[in-house]
C-alpha positions as CSV (number, residue, x, y, z in Angstrom):
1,X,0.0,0.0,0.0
2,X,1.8,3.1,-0.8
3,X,1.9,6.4,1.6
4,X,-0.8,8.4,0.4
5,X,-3.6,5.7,0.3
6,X,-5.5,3.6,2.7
7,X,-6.9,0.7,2.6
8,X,-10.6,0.2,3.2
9,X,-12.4,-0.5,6.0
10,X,-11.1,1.7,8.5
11,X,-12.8,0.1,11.0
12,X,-13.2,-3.8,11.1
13,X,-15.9,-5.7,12.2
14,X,-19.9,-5.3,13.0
15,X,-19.6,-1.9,13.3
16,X,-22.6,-0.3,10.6
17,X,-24.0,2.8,10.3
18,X,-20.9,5.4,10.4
19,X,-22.0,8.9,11.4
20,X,-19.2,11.3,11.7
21,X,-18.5,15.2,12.4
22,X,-15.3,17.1,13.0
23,X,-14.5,19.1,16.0
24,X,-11.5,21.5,14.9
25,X,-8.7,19.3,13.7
26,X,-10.8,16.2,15.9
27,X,-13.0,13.6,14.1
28,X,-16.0,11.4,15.8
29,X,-17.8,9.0,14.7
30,X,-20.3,6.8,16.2
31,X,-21.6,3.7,14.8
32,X,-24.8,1.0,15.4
33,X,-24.8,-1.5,18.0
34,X,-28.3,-3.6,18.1
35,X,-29.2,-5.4,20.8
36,X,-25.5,-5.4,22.1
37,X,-24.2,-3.8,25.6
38,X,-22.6,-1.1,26.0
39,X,-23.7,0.4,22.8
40,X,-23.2,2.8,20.8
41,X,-19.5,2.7,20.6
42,X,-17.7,6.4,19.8
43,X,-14.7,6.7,18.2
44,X,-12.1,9.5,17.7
45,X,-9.7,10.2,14.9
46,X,-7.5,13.0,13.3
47,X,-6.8,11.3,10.0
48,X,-10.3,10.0,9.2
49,X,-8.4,6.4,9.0
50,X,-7.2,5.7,11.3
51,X,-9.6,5.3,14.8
52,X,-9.6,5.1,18.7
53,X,-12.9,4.1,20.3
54,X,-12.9,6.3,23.3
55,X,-16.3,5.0,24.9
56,X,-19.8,3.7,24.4
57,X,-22.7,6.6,24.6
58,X,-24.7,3.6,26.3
59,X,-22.8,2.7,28.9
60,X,-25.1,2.4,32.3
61,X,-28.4,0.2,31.6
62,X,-30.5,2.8,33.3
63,X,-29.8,5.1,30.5
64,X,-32.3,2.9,28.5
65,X,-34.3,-0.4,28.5
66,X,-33.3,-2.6,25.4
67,X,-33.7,-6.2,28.0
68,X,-36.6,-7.5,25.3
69,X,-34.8,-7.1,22.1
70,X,-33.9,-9.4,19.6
71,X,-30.5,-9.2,18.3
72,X,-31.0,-7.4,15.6
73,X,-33.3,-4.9,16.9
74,X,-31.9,-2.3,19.6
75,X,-30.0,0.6,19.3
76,X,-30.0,1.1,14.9
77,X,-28.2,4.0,13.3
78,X,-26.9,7.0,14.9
79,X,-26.3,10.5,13.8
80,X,-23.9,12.9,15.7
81,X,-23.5,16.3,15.9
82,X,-21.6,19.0,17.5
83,X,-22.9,22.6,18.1
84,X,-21.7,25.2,20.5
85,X,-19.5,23.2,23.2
86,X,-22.1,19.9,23.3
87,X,-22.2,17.2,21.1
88,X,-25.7,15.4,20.6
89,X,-26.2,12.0,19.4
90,X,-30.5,10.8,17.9
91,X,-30.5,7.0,17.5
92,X,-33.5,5.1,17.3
93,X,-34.5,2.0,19.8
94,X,-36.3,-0.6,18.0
95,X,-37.8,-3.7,20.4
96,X,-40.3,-6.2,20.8
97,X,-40.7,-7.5,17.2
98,X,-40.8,-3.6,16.0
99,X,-44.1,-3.1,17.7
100,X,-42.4,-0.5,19.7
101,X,-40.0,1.9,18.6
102,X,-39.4,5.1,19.4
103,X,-36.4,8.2,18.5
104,X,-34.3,9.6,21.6
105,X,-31.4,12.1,22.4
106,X,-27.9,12.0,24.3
107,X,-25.8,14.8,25.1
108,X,-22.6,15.5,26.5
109,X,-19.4,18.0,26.9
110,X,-17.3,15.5,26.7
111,X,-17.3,12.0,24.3
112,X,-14.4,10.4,26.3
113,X,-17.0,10.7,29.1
114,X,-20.2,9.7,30.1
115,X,-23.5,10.6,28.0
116,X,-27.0,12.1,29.6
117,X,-29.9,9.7,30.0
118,X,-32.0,9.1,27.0
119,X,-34.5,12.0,26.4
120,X,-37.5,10.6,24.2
121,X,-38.7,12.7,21.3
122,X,-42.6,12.1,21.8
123,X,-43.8,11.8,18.3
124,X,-41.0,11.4,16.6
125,X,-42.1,8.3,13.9
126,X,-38.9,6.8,11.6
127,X,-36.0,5.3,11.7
128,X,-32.6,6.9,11.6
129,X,-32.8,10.1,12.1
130,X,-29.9,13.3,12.3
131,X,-30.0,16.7,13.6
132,X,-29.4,19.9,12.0
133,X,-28.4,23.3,13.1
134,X,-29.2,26.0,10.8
135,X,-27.4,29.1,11.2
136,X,-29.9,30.4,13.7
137,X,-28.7,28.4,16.0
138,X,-31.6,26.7,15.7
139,X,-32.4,22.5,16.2
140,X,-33.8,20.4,13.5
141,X,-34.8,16.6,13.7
142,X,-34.4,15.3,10.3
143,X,-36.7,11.9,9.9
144,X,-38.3,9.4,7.7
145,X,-42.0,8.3,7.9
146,X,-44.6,6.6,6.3
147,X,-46.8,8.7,4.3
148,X,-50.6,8.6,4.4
149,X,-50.5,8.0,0.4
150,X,-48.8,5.0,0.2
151,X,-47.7,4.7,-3.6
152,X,-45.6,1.6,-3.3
153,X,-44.5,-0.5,-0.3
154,X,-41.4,1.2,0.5
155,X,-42.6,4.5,0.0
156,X,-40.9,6.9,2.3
157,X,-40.6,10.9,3.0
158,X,-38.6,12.7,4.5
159,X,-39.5,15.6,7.1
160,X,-38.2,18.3,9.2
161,X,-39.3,19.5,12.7
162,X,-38.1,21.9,15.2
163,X,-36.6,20.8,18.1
164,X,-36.6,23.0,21.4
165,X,-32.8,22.8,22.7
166,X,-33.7,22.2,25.9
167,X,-36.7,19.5,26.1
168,X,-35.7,18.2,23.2
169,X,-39.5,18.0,22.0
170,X,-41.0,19.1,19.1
171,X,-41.9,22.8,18.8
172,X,-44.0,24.4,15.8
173,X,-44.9,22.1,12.3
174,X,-43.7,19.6,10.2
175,X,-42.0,20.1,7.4
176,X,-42.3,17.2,4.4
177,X,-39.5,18.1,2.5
178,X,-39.0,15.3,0.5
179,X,-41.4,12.8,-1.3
180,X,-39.3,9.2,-2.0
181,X,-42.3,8.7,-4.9
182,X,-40.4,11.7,-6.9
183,X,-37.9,9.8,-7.9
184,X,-38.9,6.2,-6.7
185,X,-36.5,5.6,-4.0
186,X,-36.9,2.6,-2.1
187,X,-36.8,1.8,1.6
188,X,-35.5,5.7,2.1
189,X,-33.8,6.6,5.3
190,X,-30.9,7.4,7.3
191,X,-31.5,11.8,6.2
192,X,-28.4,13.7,6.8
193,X,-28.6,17.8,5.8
194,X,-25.8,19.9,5.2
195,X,-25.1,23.5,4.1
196,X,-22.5,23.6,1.3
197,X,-22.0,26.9,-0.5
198,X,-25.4,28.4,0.3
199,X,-26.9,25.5,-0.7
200,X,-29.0,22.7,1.3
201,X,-27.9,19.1,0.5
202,X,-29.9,15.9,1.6
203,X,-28.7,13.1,1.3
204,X,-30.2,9.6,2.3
205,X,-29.6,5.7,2.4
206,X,-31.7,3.8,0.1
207,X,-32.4,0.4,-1.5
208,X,-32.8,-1.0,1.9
209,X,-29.7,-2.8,3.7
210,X,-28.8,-5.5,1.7
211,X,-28.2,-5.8,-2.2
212,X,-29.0,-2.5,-3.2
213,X,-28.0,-0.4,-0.9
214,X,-27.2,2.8,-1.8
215,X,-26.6,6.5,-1.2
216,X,-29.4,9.2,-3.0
217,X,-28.6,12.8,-2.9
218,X,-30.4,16.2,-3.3
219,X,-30.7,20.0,-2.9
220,X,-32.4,23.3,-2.1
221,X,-31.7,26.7,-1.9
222,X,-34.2,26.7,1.2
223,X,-33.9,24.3,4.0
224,X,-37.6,23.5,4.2
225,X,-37.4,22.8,0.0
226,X,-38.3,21.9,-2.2
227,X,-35.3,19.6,-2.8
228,X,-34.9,18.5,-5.9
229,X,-32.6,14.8,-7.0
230,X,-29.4,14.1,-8.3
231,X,-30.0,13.2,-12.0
232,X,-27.2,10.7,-11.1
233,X,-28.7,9.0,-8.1
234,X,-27.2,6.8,-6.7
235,X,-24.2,8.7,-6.0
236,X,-22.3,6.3,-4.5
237,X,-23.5,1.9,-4.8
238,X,-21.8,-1.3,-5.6
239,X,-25.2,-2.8,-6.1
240,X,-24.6,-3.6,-9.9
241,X,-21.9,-5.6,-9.4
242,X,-22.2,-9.7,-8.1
243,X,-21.2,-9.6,-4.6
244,X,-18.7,-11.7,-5.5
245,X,-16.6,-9.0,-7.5
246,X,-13.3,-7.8,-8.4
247,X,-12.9,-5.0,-6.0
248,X,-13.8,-6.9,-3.1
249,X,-16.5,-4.7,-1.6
250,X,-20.2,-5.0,-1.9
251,X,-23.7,-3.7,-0.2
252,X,-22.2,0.3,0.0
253,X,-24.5,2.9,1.5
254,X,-25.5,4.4,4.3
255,X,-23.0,7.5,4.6
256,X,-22.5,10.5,6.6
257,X,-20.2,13.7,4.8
258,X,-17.5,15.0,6.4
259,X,-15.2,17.9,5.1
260,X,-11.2,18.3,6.8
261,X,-9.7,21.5,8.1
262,X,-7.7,21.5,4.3
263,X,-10.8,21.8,2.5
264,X,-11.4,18.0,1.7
265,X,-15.0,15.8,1.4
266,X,-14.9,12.3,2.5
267,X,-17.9,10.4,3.1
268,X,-17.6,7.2,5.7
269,X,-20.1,4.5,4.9
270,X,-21.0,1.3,5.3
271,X,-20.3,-1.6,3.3
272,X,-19.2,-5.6,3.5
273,X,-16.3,-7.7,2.0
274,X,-18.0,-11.0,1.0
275,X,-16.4,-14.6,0.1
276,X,-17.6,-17.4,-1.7
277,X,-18.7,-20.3,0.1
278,X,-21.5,-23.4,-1.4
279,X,-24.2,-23.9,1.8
280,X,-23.9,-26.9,2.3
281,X,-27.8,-27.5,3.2
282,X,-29.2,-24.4,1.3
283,X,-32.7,-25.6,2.6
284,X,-32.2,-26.5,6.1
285,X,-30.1,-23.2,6.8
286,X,-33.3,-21.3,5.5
287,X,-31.6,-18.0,4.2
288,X,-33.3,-14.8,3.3
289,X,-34.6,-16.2,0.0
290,X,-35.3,-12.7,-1.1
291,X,-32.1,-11.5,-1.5
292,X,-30.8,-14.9,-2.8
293,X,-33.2,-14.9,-5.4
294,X,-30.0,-13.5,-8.8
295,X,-28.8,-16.7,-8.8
296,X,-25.0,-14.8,-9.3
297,X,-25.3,-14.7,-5.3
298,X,-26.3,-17.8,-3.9
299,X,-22.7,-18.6,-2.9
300,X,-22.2,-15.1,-1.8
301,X,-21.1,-15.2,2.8
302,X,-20.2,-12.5,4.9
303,X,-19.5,-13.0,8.8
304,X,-17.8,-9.8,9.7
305,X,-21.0,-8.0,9.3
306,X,-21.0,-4.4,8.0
307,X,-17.8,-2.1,8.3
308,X,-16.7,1.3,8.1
309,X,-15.6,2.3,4.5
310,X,-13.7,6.0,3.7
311,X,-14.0,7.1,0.3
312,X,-12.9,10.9,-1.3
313,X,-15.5,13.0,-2.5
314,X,-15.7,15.8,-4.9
315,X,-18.5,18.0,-6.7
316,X,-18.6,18.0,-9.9
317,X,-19.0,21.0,-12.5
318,X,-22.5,21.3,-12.1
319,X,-22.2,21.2,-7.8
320,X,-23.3,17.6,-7.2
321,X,-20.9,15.4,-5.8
322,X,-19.1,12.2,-6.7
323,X,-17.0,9.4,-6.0
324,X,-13.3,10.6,-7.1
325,X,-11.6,8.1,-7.6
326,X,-10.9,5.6,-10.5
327,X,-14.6,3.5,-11.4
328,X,-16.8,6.2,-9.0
329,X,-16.8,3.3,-6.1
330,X,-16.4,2.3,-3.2
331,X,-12.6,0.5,-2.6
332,X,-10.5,-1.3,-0.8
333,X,-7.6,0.9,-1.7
334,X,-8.3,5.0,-1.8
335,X,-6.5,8.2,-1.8
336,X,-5.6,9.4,2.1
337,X,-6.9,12.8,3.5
338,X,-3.9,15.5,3.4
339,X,-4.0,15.2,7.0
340,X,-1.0,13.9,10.2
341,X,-1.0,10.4,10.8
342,X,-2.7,9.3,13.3
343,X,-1.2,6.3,15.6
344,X,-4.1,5.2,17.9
345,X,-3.0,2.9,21.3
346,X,-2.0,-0.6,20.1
347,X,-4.1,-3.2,21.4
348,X,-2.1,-6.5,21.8
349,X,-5.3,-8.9,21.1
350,X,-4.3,-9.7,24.6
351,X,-6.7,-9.1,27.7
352,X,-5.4,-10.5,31.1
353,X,-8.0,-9.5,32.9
354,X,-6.0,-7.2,35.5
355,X,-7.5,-3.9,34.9
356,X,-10.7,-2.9,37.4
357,X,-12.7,-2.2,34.8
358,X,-13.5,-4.4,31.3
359,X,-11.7,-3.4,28.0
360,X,-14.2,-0.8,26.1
361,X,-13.9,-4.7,23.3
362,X,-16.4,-6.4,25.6
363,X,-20.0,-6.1,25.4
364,X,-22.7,-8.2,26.3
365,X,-26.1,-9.2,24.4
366,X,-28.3,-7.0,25.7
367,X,-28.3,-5.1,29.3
368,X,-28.2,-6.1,32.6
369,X,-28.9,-4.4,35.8
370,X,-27.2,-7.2,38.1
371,X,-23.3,-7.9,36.3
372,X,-22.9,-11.3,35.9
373,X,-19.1,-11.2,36.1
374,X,-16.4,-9.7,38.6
375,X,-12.6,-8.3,37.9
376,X,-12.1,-8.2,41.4
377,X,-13.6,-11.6,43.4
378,X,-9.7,-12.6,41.8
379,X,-7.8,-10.8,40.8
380,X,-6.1,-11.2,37.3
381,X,-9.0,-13.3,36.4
382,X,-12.6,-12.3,34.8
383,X,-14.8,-14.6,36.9
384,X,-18.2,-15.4,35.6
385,X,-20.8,-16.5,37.3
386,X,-23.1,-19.5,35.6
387,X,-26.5,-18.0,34.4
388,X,-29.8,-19.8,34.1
389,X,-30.3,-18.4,30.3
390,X,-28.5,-20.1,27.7
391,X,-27.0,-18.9,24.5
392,X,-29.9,-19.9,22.6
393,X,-32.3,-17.6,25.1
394,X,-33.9,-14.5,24.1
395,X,-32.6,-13.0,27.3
396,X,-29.1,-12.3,28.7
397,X,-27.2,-14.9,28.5
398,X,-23.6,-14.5,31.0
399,X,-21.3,-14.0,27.7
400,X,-18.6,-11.8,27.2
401,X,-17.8,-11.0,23.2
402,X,-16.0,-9.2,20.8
403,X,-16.4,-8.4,17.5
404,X,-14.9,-11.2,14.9
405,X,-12.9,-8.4,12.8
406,X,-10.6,-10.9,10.6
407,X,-11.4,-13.8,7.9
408,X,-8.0,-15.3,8.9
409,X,-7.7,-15.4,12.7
410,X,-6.9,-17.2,16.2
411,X,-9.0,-16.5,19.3
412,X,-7.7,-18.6,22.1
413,X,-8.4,-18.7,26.2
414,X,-7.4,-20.1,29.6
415,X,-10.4,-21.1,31.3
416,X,-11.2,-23.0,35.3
417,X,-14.1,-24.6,35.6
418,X,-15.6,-27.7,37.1
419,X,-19.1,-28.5,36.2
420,X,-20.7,-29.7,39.3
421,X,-24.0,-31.2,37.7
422,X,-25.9,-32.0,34.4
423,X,-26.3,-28.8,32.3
424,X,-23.3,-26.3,33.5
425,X,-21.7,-25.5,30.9
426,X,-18.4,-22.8,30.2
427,X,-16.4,-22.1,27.4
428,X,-15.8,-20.5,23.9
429,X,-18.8,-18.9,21.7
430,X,-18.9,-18.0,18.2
431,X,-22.2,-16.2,17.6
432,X,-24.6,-14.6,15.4
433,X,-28.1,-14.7,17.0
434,X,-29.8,-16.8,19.2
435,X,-30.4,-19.5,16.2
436,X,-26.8,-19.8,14.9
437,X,-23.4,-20.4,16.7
438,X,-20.5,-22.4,17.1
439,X,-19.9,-23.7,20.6
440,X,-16.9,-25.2,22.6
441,X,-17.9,-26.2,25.7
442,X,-16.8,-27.6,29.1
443,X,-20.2,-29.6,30.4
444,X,-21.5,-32.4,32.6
445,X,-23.2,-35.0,30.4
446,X,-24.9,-37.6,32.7
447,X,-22.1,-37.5,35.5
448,X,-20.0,-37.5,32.4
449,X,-17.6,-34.6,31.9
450,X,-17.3,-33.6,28.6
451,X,-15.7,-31.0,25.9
452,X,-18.4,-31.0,23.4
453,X,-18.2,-28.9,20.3
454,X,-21.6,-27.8,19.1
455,X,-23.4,-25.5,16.2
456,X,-26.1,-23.8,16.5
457,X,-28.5,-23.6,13.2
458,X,-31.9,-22.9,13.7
459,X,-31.7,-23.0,17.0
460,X,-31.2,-26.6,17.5
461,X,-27.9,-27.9,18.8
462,X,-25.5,-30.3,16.8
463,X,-22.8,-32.1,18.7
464,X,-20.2,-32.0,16.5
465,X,-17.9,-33.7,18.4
466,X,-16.8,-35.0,21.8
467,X,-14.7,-35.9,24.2
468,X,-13.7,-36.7,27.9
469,X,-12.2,-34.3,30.1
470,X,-11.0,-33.9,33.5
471,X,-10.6,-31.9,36.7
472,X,-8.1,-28.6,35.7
473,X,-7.1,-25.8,33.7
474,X,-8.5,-25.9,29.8
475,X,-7.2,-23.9,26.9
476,X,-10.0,-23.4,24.3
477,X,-9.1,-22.3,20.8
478,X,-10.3,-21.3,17.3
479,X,-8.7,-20.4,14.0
480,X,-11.0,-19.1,11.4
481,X,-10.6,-19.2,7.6
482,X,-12.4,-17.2,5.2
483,X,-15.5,-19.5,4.9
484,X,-14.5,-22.6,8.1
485,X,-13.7,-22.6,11.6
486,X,-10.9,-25.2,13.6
487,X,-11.8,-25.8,17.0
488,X,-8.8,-26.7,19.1
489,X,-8.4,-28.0,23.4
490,X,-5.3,-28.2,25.7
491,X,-4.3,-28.7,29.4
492,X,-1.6,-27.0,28.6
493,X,-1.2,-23.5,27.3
494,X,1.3,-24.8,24.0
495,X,-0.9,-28.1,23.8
496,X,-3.5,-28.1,20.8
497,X,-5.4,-30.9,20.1
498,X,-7.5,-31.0,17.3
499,X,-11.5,-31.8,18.2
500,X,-13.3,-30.2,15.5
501,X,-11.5,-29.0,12.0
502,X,-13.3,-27.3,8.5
503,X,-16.5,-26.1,10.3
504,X,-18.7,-25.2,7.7
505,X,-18.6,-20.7,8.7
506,X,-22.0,-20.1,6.4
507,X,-23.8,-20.6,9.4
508,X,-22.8,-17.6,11.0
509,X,-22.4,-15.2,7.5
510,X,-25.2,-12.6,8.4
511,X,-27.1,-13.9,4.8
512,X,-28.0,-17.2,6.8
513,X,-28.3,-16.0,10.0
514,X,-30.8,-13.0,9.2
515,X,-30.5,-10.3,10.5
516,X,-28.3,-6.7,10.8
517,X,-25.2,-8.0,12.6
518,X,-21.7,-9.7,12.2
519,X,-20.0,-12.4,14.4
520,X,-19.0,-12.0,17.8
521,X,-17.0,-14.2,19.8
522,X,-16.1,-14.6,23.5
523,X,-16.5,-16.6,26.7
524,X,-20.0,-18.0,28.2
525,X,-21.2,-19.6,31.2
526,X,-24.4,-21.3,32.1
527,X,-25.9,-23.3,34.5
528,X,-28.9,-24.4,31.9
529,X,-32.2,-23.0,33.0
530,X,-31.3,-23.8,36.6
531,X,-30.6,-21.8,39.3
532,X,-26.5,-22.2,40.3
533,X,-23.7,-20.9,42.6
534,X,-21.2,-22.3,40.3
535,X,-18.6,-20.0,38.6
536,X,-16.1,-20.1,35.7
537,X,-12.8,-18.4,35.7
538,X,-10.8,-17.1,32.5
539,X,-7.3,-16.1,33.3
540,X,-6.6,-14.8,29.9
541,X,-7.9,-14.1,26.1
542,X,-6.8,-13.7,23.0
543,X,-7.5,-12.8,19.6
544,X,-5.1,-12.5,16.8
545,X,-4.9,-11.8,13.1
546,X,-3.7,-14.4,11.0
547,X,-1.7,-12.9,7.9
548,X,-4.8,-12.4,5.3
């Protein structure tokens, strides 16, 4: 890679949604979460490459009640904004099937810090919403909605209301300024505005989230509009290419605009880096049919989920802007901003559990108000107590994950835990939802106890493969491939015995598994539906990448 480029995604891993603004010579971005604790996660940067995550903006589980989600509802995209010493994140919470959904605020003076409780915008229907400050000083919530008309399915407008800064509620009318049946747009969400040489630019995600995603754009020389479209929409898309394709990128959209102190646009957006893999029981996996329906994709995976893309941006000669680079897409090799270098804090891959406080890599699925886990019952250990939820539970299971950032990697721990009676389980999870993971398990099996290797597909358990084990320290470990997964043991730490080798990874690509999110992996506990006292101990984990 040569000194003035990057290479694409700046951020790895389930991580969708990108919002970003700049704060003098200080970038922040913020990106979706779903059903995952803390959420929200914040990052900071000076280069627009390369990133820091400096905190989640849901960080307490009083700030707001996402217990009954499902993995892919939660905490969807995010929009944040700076104005006059505060910066303000809208987000939408999505639960219970999407019977109840509603559009909130957090605030703060400082993003390295901890964010306000949730302030609910009553009335405030959509998903995806931003904010915008017009050079009144005044607040606008920027939102999709349904209209009364329906013309088509997913037929969408796009409106603007005034916020009061400090209720954050509604104040005066509502503004439609922008009708998706004027030019057809589909599934049309995600508004950002911005002011751009006394013009007003909207620009929105459309296609929906998978295939043909995309980002629309249009203008006004009034904020309240009319707007009218880019006669190039979609500005920016991969969608007419396979997902299987040459550059290595696919499903693009969902962007936020950005300009540097030098004068610079970038937009970061999300996108996916797919690999070919056959299912090897297309039926029984029960995929999204929909989008498998061009038969060019039915091979198509991705595990990592959605990741942050960077691409330059310019405006063209009649003010509209584009892609600038080489083919006007999205790539995993583009031009860097003219800004320093950035060297973020190097993360080893290595937690060993001795800080007071969890690594800012953990999170849970969904909140909890009563931690199921303890850095300080012993020290240098993350103790975890057995929980009566399992992993295949709509409810919170005692799991600790991170994000699966890598085709090519090694995850590894060092685990004590005696089983003391049928059903306690502890080990190493690779997971998707509640229907599909991988699991390698300490367990008691009739008196037995047993390493079992198991996968998850539908929600039923496979054993893959077993074997006897006895009283003492275990060290669990997985190496992952672009489309399979090796499932190692030991007693000791250089020991790896091979129990479970070319696990078919489809099951856990997020086009089998449903859904908005990528791969986690970690370390679970349970006691299986039963009340316990029992605990497991993990001295140490650790991911790393293998050479890709």
């Amino acid at each position: 890679m040569k000194n003035d480029t990057y290479h694409n995604p700046i951020i790895k891993g389930g991580y969708p949604d990108p919002s970003v603004c700049r704060v003098g010579d200080d970038y922040y971005m913020v990106t979706s979460s779903f059903s995952y604790f803390p959420g929200l996660p914040v990052f900071k940067s000076t280069d627009l490459v390369h990133w820091e995550q400096i905190g989640n903006a849901i960080s307490r589980p009083n700030q707001l009640d996402y217990r009954n989600c499902g993995s892919s509802e939660g905490l969807w995209a995010a929009t944040i904004r700076y104005h006059e010493g505060r910066f303000y994140i809208v987000n939408t919470l999505d639960v219970q099937g999407r019977t109840y959904r509603y559009n909130f605020v957090l605030t703060t003076k400082d993003p390295e810090g901890e964010w306000s409780d949730a302030v609910i915008i009553q009335g405030a229907d959509g998903i995806d919403p931003s904010l915008y400050f017009d050079e009144n000083g005044r607040m606008w919530y920027c939102g999709n909605m349904i209209p009364e008309d329906l013309k088509y399915p997913s037929h969408k407008m796009i409106y603007l209301c005034e916020l009061d800064r400090q209720t954050f509620q509604f104040i005066g009318k509502r503004h439609i300024i922008y009708d998706g049946n004027v030019d057809h747009s589909l599934f049309m969400e995600a508004p950002h505005i911005y002011r751009i040489d006394g013009l007003y630019y909207l620009m929105t995600a459309c296609g929906g989230t998978q295939t043909n995603h995309c980002v629309n754009i249009c203008r006004s020389r009034s904020l309240l509009g009319p707007y009218e479209p880019c006669p190039r929409n979609p500005v920016v898309t991969n969608r007419n290419l396979k997902l299987i394709n040459g550059l290595g990128v696919s499903v693009t959209g969902h962007g936020d605009l950005v300009q540097t102190q030098e004068g610079e646009w970038y937009m970061a957006l999300l996108g996916i880096r797919p690999y070919e893999r056959e299912i090897e029981d297309y039926e029984r996996y029960q995929p999204r049919k929909w989008i498998r329906t061009p038969d060019r994709n039915k091979n198509a995976q991705f595990n990592l989920g959605r990741e942050v893309f960077l691409v330059p941006i310019a405006w063209d000669y009649d003010g509209w802007p584009l892609v600038d680079n080489h083919n006007g897409m999205v790539n995993l090799e583009e031009r860097r901003p003219e800004l320093p270098y950035f060297r973020p804090p190097h993360h080893s891959g290595v937690d060993n559990f001795e800080e007071k406080v969890l690594d800012m890599i953990w999170c849970m699925r969904r909140p909890v108000q009563n931690p199921f886990y303890s850095l300080t019952v012993r020290p240098g250990y993350l103790r975890m107590e057995l929980s009566h939820v399992r992993l295949e539970d709509m409810d919170t299971p005692a799991m600790l994950v991170r994000r699966q950032q890598h085709y090519n990697f090694q995850a590894a721990l060092a685990m004590e835990f005696e089983p003391l009676r049928d059903g306690e389980e502890a080990g190493l999870v690779l997971t998707q939802n509640e229907r599909f993971s991988f699991l390698l398990v300490k367990e008691m099996k009739k008196g037995r106890v047993m390493l079992n290797c198991y996968r998850l597909v539908n929600g039923v358990r496979e054993l893959l493969r077993s074997v006897e084990t006895g009283p003492g320290r275990l060290y669990l470990t997985v190496e992952g491939t672009e489309g399979s997964y090796d499932f190692y043991y030991g007693m000791r730490e250089r020991q790896k015995t091979a129990l479970a080798l070319g696990e078919d990874g489809s099951i856990l690509s997020t086009l089998v598994a449903d859904g908005f999110v990528g791969t986690y992996l970690g370390m679970y506990a349970s006691a299986g539906h039963k009340a316990s006292h029992n605990h497991a101990d993990f001295d140490w984990f650790r991911y790393e990448i293998i050479e890709e």
